[in-house]
mmCIF file of the N, C-alpha and C atoms, coordinates in Angstrom:
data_MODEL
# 
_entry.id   MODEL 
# 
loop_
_atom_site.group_PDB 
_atom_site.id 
_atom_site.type_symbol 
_atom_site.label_atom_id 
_atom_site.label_alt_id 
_atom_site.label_comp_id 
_atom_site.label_asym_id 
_atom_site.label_entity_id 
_atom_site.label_seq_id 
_atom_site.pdbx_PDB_ins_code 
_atom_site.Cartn_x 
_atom_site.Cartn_y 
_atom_site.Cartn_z 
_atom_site.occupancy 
_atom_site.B_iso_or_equiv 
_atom_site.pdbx_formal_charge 
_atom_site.auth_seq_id 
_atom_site.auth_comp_id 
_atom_site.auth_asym_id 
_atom_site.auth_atom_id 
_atom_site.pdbx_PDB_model_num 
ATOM 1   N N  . UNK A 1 1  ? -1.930 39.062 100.724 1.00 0.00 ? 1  UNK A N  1 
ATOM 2   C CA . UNK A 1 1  ? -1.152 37.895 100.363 1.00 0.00 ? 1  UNK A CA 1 
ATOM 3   C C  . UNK A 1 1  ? -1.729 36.687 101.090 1.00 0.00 ? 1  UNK A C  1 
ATOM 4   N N  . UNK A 1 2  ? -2.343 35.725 100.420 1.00 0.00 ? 2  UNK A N  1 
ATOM 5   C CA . UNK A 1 2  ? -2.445 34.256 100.554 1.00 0.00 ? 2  UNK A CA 1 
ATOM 6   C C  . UNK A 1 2  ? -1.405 33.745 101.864 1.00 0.00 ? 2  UNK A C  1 
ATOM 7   N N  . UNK A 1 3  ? -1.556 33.031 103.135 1.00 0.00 ? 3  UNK A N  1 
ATOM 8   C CA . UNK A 1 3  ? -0.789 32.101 103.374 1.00 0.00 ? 3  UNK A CA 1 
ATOM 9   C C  . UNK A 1 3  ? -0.654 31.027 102.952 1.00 0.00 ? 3  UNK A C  1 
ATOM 10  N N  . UNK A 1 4  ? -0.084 29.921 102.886 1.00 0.00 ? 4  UNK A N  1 
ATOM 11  C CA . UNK A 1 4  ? 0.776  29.150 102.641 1.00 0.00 ? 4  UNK A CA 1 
ATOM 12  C C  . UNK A 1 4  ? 0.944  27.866 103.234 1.00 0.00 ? 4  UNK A C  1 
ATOM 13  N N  . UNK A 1 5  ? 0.841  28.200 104.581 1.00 0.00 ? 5  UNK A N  1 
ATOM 14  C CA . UNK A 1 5  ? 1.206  27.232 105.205 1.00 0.00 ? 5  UNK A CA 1 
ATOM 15  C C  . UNK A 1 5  ? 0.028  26.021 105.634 1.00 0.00 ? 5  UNK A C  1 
ATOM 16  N N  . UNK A 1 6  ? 0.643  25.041 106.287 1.00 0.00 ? 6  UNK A N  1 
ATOM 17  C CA . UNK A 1 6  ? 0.015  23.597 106.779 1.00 0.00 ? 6  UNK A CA 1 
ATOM 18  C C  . UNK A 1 6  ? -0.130 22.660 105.480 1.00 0.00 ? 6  UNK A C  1 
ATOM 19  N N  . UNK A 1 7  ? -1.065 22.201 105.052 1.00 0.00 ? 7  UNK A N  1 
ATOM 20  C CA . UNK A 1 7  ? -1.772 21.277 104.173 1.00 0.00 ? 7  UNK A CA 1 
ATOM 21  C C  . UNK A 1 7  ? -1.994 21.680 103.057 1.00 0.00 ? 7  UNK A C  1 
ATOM 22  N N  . UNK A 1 8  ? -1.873 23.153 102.602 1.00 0.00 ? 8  UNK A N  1 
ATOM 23  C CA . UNK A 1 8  ? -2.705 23.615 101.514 1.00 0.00 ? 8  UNK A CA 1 
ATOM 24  C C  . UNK A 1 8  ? -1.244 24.082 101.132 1.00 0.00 ? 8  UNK A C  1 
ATOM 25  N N  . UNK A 1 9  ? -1.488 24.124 99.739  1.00 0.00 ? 9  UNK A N  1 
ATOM 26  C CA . UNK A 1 9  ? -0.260 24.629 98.659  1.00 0.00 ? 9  UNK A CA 1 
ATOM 27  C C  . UNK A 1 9  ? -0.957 26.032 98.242  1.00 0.00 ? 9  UNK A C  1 
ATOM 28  N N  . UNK A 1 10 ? 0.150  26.939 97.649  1.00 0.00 ? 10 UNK A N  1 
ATOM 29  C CA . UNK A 1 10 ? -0.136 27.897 96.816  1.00 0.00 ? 10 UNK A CA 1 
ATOM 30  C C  . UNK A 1 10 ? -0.592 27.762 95.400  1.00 0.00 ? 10 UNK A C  1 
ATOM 31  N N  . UNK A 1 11 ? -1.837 28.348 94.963  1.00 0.00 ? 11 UNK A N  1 
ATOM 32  C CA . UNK A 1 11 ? -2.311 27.990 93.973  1.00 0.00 ? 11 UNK A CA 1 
ATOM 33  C C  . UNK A 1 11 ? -1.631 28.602 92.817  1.00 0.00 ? 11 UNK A C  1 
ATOM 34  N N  . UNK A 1 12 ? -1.003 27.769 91.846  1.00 0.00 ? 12 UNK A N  1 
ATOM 35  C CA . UNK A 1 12 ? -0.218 28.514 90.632  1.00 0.00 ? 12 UNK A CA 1 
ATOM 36  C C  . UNK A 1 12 ? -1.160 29.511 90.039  1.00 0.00 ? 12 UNK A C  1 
ATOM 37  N N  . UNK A 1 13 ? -0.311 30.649 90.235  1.00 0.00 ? 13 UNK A N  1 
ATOM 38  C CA . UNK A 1 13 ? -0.669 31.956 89.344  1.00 0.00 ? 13 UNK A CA 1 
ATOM 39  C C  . UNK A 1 13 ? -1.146 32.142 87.965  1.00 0.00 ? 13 UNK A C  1 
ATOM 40  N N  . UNK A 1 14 ? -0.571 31.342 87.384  1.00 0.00 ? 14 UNK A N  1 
ATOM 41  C CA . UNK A 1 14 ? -0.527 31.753 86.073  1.00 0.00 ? 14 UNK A CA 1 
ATOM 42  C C  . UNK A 1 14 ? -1.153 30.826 85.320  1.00 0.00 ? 14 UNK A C  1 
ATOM 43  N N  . UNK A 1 15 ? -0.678 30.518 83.811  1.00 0.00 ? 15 UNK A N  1 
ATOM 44  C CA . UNK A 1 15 ? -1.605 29.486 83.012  1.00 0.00 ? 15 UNK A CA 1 
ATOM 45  C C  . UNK A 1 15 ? -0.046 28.692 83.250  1.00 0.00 ? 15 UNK A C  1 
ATOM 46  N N  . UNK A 1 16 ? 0.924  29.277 83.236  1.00 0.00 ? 16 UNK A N  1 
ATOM 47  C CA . UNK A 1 16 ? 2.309  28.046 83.173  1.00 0.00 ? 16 UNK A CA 1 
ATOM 48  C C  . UNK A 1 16 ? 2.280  27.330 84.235  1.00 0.00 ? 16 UNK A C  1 
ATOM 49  N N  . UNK A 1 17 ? 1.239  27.542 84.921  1.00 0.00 ? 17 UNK A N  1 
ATOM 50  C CA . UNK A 1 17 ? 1.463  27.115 86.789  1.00 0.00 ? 17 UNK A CA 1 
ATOM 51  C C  . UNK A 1 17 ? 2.299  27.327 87.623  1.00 0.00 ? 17 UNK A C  1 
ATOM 52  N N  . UNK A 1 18 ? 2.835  28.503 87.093  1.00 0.00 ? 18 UNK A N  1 
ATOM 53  C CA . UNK A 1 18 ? 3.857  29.092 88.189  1.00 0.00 ? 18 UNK A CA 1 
ATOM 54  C C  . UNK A 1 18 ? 3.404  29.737 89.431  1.00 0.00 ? 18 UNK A C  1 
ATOM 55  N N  . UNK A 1 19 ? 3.673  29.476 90.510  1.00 0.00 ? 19 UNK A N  1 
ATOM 56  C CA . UNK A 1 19 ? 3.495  29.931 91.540  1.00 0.00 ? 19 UNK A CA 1 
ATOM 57  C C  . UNK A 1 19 ? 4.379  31.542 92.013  1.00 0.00 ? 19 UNK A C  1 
ATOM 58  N N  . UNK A 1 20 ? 3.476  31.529 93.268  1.00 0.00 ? 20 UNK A N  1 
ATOM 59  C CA . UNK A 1 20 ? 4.150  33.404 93.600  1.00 0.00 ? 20 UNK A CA 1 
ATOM 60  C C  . UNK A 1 20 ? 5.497  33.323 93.939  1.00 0.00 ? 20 UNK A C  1 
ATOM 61  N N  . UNK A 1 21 ? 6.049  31.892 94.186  1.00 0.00 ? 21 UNK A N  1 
ATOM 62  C CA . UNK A 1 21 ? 7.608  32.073 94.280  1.00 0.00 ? 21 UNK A CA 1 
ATOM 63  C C  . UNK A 1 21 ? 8.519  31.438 92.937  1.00 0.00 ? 21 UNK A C  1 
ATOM 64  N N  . UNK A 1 22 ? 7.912  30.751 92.711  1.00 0.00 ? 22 UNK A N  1 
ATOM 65  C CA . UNK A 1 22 ? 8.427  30.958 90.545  1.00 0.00 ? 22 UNK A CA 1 
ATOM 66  C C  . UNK A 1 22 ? 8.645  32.255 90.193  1.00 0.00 ? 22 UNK A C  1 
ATOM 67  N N  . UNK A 1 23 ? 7.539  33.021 90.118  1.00 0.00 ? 23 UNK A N  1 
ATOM 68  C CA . UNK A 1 23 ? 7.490  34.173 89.512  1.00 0.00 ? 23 UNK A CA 1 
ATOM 69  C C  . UNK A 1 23 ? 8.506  35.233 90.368  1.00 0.00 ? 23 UNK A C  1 
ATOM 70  N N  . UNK A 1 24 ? 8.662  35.178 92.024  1.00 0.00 ? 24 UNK A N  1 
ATOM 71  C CA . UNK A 1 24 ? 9.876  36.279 92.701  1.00 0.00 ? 24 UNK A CA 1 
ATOM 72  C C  . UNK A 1 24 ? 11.046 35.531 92.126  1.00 0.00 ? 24 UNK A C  1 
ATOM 73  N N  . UNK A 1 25 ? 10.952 34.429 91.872  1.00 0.00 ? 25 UNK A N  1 
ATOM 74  C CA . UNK A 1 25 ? 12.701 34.048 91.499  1.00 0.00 ? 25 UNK A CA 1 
ATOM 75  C C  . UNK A 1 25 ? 12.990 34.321 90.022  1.00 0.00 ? 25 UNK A C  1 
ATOM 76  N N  . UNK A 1 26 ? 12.327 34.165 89.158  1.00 0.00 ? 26 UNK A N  1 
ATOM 77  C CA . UNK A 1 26 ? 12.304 35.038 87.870  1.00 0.00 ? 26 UNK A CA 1 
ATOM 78  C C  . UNK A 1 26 ? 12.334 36.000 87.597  1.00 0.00 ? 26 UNK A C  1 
ATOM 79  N N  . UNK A 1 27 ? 11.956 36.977 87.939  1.00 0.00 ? 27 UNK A N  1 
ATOM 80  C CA . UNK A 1 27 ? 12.349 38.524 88.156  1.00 0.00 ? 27 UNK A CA 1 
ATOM 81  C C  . UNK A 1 27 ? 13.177 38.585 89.307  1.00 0.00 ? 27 UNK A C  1 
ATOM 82  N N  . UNK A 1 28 ? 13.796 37.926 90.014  1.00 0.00 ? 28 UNK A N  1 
ATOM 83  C CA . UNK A 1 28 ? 14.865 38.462 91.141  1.00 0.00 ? 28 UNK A CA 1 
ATOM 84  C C  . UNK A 1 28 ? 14.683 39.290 91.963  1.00 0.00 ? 28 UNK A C  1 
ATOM 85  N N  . UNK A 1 29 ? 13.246 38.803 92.421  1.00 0.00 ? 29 UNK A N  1 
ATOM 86  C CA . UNK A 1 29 ? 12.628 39.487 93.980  1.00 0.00 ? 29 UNK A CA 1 
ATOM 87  C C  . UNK A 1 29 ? 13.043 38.661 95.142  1.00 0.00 ? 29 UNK A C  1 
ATOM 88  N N  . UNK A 1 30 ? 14.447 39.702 96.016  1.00 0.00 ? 30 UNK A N  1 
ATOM 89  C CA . UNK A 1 30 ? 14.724 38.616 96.799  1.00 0.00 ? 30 UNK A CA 1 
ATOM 90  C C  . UNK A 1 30 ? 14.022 38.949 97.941  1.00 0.00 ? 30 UNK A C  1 
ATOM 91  N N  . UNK A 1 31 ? 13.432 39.572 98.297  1.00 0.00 ? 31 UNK A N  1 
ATOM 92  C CA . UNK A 1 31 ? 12.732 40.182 99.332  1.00 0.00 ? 31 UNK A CA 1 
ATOM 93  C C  . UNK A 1 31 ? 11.548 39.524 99.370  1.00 0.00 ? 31 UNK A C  1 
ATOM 94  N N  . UNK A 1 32 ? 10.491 39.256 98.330  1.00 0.00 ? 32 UNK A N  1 
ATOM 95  C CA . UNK A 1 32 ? 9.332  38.183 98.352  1.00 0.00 ? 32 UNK A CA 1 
ATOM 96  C C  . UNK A 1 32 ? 9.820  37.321 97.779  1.00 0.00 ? 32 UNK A C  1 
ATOM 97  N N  . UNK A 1 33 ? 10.847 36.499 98.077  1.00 0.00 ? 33 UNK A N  1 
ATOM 98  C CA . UNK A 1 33 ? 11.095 35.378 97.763  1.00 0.00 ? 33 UNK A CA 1 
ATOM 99  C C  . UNK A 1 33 ? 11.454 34.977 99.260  1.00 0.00 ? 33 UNK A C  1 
ATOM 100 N N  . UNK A 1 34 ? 12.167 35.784 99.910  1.00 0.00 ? 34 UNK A N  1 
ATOM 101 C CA . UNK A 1 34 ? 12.111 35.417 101.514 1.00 0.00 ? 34 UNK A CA 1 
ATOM 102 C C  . UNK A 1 34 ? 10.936 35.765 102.334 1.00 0.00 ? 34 UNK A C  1 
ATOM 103 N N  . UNK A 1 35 ? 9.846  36.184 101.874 1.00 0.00 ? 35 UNK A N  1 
ATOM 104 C CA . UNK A 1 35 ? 8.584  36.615 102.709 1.00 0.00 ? 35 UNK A CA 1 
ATOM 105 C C  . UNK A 1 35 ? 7.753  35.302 102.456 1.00 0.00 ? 35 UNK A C  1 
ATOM 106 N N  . UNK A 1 36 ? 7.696  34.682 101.250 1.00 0.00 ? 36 UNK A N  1 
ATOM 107 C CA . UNK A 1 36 ? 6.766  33.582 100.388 1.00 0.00 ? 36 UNK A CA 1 
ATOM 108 C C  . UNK A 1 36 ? 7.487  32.398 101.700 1.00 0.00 ? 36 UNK A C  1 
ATOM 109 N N  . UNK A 1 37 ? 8.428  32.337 101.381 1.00 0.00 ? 37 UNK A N  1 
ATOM 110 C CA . UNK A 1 37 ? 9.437  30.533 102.178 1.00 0.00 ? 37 UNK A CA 1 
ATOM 111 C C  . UNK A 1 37 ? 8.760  31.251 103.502 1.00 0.00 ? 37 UNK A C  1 
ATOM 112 N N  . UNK A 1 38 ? 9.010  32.275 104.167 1.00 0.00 ? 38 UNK A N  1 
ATOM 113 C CA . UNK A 1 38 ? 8.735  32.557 105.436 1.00 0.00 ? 38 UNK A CA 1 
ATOM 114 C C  . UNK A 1 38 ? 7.530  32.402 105.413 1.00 0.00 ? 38 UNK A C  1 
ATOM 115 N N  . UNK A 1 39 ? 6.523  32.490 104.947 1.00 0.00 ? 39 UNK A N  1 
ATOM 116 C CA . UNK A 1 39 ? 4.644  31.983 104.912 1.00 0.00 ? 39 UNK A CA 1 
ATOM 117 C C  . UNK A 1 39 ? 4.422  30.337 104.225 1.00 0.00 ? 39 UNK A C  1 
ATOM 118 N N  . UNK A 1 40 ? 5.484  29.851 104.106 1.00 0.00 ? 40 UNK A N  1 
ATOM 119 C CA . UNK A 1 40 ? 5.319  28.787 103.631 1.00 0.00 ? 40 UNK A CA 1 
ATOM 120 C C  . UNK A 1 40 ? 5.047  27.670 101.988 1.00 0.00 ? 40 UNK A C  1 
ATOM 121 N N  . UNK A 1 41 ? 5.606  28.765 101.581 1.00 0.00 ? 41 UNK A N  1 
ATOM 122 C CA . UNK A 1 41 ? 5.700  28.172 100.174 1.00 0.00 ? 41 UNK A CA 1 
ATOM 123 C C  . UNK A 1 41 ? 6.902  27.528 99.617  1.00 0.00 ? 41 UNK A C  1 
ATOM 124 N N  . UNK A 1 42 ? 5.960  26.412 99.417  1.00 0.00 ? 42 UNK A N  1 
ATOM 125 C CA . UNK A 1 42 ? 6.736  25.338 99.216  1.00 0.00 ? 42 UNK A CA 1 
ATOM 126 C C  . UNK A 1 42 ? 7.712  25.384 97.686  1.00 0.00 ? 42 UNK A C  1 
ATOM 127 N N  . UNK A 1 43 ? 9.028  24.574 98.199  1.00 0.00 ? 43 UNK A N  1 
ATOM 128 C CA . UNK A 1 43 ? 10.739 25.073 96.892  1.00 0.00 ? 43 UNK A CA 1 
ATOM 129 C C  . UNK A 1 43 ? 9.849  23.673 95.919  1.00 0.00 ? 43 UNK A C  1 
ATOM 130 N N  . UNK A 1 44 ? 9.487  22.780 96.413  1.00 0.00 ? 44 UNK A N  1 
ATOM 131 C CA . UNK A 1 44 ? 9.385  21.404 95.344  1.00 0.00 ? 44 UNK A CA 1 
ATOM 132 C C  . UNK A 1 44 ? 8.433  21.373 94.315  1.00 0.00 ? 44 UNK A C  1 
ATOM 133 N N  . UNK A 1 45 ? 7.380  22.776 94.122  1.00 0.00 ? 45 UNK A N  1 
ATOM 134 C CA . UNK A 1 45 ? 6.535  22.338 93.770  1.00 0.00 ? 45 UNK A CA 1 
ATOM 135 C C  . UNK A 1 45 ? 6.780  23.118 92.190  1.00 0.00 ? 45 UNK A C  1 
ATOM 136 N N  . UNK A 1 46 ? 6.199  22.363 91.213  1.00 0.00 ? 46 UNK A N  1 
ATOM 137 C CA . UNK A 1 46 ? 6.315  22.350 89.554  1.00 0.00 ? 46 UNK A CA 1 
ATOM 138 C C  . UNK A 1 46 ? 5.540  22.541 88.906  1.00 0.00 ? 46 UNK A C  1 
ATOM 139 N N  . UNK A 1 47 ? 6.484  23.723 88.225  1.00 0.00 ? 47 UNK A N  1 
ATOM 140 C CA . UNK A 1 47 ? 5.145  24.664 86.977  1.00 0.00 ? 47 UNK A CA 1 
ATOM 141 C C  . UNK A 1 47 ? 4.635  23.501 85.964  1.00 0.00 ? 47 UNK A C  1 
ATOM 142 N N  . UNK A 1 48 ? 4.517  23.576 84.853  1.00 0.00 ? 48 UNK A N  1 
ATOM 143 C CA . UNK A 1 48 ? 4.167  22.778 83.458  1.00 0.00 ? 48 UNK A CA 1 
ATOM 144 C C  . UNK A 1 48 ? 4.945  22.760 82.848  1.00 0.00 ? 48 UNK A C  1 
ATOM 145 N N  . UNK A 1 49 ? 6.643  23.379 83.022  1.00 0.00 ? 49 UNK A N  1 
ATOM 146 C CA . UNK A 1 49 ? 7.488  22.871 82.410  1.00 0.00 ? 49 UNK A CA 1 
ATOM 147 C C  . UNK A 1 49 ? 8.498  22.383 82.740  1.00 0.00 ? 49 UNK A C  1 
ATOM 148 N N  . UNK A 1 50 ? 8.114  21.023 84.396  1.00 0.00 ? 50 UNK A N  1 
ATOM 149 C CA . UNK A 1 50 ? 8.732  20.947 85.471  1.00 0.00 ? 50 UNK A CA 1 
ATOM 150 C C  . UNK A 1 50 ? 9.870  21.285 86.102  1.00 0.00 ? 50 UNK A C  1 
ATOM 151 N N  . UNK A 1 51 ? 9.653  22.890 85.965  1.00 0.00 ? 51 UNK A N  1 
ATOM 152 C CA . UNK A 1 51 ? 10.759 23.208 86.979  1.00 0.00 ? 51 UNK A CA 1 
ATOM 153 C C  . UNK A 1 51 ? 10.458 23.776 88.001  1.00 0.00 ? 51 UNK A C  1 
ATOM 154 N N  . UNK A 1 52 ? 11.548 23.682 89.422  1.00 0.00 ? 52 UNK A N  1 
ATOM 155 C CA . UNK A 1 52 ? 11.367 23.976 90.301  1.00 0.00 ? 52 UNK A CA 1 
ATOM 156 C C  . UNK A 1 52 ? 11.520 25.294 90.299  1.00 0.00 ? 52 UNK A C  1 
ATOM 157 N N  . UNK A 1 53 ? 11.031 26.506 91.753  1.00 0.00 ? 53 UNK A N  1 
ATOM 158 C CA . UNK A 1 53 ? 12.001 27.358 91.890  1.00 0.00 ? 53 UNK A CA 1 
ATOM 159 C C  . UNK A 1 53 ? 13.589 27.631 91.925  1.00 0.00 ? 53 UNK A C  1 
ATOM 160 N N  . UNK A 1 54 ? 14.035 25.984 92.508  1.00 0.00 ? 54 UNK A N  1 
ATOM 161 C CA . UNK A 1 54 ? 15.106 26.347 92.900  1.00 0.00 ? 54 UNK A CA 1 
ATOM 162 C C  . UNK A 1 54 ? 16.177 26.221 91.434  1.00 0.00 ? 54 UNK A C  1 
ATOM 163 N N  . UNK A 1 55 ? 15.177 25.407 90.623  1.00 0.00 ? 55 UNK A N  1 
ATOM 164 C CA . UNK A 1 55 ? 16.163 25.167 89.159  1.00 0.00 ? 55 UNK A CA 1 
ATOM 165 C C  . UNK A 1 55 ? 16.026 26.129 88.545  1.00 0.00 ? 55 UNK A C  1 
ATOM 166 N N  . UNK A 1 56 ? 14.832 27.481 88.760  1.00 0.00 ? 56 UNK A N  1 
ATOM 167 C CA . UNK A 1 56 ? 14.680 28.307 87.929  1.00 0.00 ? 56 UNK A CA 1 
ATOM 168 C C  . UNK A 1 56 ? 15.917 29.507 88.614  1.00 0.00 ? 56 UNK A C  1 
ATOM 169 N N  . UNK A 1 57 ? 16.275 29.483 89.778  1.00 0.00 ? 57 UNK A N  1 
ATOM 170 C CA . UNK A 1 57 ? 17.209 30.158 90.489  1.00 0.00 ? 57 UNK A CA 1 
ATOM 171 C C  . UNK A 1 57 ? 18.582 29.921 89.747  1.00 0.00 ? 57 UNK A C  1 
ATOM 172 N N  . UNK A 1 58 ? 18.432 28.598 89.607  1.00 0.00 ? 58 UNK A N  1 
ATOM 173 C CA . UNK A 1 58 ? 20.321 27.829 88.696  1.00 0.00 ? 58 UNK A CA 1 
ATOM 174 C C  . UNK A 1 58 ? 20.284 28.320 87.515  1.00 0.00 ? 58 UNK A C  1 
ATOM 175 N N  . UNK A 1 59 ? 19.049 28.554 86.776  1.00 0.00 ? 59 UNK A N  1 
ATOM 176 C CA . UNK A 1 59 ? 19.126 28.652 85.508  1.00 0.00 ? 59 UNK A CA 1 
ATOM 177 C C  . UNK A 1 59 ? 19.212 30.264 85.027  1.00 0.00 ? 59 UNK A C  1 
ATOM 178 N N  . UNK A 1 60 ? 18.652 31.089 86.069  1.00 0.00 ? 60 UNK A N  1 
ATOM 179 C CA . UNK A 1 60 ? 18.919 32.695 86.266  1.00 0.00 ? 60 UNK A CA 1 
ATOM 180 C C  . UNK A 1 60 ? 20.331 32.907 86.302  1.00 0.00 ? 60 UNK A C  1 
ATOM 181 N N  . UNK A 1 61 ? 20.823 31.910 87.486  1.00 0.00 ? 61 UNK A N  1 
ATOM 182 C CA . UNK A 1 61 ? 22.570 32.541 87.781  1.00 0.00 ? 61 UNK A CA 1 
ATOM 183 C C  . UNK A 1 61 ? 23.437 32.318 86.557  1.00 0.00 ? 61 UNK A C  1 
ATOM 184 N N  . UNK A 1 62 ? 23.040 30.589 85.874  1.00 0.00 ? 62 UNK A N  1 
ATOM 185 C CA . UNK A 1 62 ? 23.815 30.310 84.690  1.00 0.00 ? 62 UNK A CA 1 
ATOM 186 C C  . UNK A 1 62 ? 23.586 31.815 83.377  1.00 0.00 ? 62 UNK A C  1 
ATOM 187 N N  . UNK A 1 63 ? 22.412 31.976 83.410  1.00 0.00 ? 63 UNK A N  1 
ATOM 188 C CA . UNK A 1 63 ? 22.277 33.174 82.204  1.00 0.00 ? 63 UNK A CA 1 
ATOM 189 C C  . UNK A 1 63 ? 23.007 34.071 82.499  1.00 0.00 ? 63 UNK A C  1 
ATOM 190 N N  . UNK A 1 64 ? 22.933 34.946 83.773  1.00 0.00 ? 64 UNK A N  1 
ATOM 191 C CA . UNK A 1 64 ? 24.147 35.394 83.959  1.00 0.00 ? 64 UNK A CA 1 
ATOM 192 C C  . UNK A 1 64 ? 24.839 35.619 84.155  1.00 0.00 ? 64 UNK A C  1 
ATOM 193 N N  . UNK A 1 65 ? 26.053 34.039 84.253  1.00 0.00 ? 65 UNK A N  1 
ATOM 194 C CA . UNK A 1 65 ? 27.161 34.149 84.196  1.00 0.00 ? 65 UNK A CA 1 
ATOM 195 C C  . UNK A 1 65 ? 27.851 34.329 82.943  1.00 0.00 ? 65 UNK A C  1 
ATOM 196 N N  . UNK A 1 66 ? 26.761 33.617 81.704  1.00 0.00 ? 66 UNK A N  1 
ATOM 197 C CA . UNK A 1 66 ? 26.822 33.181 80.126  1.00 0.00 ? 66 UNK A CA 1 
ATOM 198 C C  . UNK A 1 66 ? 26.927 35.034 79.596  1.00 0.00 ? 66 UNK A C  1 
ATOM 199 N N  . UNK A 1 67 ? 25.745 35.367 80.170  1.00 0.00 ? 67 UNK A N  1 
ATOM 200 C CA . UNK A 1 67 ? 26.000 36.928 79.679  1.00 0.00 ? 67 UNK A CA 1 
ATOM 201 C C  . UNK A 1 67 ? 27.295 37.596 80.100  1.00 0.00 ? 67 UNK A C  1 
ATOM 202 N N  . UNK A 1 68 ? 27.836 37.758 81.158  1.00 0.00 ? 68 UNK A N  1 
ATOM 203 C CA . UNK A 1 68 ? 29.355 38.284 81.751  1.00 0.00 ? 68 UNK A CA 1 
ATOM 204 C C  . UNK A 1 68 ? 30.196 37.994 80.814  1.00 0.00 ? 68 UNK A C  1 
ATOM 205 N N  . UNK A 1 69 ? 29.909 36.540 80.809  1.00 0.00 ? 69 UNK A N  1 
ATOM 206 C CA . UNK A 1 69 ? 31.679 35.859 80.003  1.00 0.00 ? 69 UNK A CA 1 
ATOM 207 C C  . UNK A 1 69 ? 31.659 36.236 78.819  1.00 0.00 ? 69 UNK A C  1 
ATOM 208 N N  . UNK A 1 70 ? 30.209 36.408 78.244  1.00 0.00 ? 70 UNK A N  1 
ATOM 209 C CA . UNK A 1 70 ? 30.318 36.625 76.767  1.00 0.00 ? 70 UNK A CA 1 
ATOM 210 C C  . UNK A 1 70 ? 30.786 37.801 76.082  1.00 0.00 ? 70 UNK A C  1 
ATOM 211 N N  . UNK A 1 71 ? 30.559 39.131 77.194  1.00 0.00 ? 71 UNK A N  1 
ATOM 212 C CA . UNK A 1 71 ? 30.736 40.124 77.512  1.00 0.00 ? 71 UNK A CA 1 
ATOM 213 C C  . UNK A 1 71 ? 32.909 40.621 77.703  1.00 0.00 ? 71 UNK A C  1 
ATOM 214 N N  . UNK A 1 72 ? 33.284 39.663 78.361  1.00 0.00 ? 72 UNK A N  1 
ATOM 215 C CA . UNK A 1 72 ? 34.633 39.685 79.263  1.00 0.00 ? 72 UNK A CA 1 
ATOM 216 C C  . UNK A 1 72 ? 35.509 39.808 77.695  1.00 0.00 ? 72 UNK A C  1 
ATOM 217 N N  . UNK A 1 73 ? 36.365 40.819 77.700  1.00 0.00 ? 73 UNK A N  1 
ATOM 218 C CA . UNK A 1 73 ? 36.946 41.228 76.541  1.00 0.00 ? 73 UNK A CA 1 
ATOM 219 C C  . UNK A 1 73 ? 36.895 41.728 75.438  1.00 0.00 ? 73 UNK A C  1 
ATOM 220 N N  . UNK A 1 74 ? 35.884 42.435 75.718  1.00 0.00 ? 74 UNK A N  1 
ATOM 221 C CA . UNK A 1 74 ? 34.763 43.138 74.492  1.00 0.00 ? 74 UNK A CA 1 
ATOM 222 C C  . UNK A 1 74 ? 35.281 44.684 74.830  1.00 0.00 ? 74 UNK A C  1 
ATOM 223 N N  . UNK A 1 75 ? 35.754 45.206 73.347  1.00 0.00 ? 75 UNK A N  1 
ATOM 224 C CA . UNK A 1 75 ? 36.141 46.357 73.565  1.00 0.00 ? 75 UNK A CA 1 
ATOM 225 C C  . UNK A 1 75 ? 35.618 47.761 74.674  1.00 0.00 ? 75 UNK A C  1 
ATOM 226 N N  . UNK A 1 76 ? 34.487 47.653 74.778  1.00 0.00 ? 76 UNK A N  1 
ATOM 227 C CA . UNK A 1 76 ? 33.350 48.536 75.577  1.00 0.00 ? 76 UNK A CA 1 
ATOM 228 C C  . UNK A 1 76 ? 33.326 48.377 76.935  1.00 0.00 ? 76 UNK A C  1 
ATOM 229 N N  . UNK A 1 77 ? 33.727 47.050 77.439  1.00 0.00 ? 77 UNK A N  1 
ATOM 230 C CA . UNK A 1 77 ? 33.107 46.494 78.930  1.00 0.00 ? 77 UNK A CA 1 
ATOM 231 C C  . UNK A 1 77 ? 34.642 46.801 79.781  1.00 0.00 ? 77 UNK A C  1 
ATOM 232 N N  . UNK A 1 78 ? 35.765 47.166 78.964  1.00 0.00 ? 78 UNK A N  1 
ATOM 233 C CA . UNK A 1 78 ? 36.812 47.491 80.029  1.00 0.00 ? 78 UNK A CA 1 
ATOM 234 C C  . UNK A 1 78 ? 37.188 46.503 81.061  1.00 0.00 ? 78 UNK A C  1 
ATOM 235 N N  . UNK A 1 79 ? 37.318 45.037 80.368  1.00 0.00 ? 79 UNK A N  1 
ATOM 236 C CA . UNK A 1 79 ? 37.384 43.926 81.022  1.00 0.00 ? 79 UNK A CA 1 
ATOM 237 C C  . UNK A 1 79 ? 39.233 44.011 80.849  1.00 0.00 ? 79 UNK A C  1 
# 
């Protein structure tokens, strides 16, 4: 694993320019998502479809909360 820290940024991974902590917060790696911040990777920095990690974090929890509720009273889920 790449460090992180001082002057130099993490080089986006991908072609979206997501970086290695884009990508733990999208799959819901919370474990390298606290190893990445702990080596220094930076929350501000923006893929190509400017979002942050931390908006991609808001936008994980909103999906599912949207999935639960949609779910809440549905014969099957024993709500």
């Amino acid at each position: 694993m790449r460090s992180c820290r001082g002057e130099h940024r993490c080089p986006p991974s991908r072609q979206e320019g997501d970086t290695a902590l884009h990508e733990a917060v999208r799959h819901g790696h919370y474990r390298a998502m606290k190893m990445l911040l702990l080596y220094g990777a930076q929350l501000g920095v923006r893929n190509q479809a400017s979002a942050t990690p931390v908006q991609l974090a808001r936008d994980w929890q909103r999906a599912i909360r949207e999935a639960l509720q949609a779910y809440q009273g549905h014969p099957r889920s024993r709500c």
